[in-house]
C-alpha positions in Angstrom: 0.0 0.0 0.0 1.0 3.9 -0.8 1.9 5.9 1.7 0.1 9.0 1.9 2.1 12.2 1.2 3.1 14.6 4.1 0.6 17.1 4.6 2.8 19.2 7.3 5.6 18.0 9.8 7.0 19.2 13.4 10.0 17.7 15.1 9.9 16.6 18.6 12.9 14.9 20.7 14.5 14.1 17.5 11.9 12.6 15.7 10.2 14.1 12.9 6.1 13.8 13.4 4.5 14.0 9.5 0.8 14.4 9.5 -0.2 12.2 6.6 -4.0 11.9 4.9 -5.7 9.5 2.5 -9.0 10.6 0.9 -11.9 9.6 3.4 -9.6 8.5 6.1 -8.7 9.3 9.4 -5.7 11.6 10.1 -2.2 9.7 10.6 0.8 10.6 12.1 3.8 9.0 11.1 6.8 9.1 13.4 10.2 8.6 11.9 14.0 9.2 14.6 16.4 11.4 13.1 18.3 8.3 11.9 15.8 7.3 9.5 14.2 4.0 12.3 10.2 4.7 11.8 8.7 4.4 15.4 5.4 3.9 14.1 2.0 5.2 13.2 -0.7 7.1 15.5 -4.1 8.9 15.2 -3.3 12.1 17.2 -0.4 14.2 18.6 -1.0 13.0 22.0 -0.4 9.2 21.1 2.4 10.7 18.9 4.3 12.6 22.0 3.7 9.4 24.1 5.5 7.0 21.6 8.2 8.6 21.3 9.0 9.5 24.8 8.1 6.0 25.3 10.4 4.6 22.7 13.2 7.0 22.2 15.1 5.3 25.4 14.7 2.2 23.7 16.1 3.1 20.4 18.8 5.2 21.9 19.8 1.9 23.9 20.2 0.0 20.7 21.7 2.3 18.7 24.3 3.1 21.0 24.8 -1.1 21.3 25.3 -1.3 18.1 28.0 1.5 17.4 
C-alpha cells in the first residue's frame, strides 16, 4: 500500500512527526528518529508525543549497542 504524502511536519525529541491523509480517512501521524528508524503510526499528537517518549530510550539503547 502507498503511503500517503506529508501534509505538514514538526520535530519533537529528535523525531520528525509527518501528518499524513488519504481521501476519506482518518488523520495519521507517522513518526520517523532522526536516523531514518520509523517508530510507528498514531491517530493524534497525543499518542504521537507518548510514543516517542516512550520509545526513544529504547532506540537510543540499541543504537548506542550497536556502534
Amino acid at each position: 500500500m502507498d503511503r500517503p504524502p506529508a501534509l505538514a511536519s514538526w520535530s519533537h525529541r529528535g523525531c520528525s512527526v509527518e501528518l499524513a491523509a488519504a481521501p476519506s480517512a482518518p488523520p495519521l501521524f507517522r513518526i520517523t528518529h532522526g536516523s531514518g528508524v520509523p517508530l510507528g503510526q498514531v491517530s493524534n499528537l497525543e499518542e504521537a508525543r507518548e510514543l516517542i517518549d516512550r520509545e526513544l530510550p529504547l532506540l537510543r539503547q540499541r543504537l548506542a549497542a550497536s556502534a
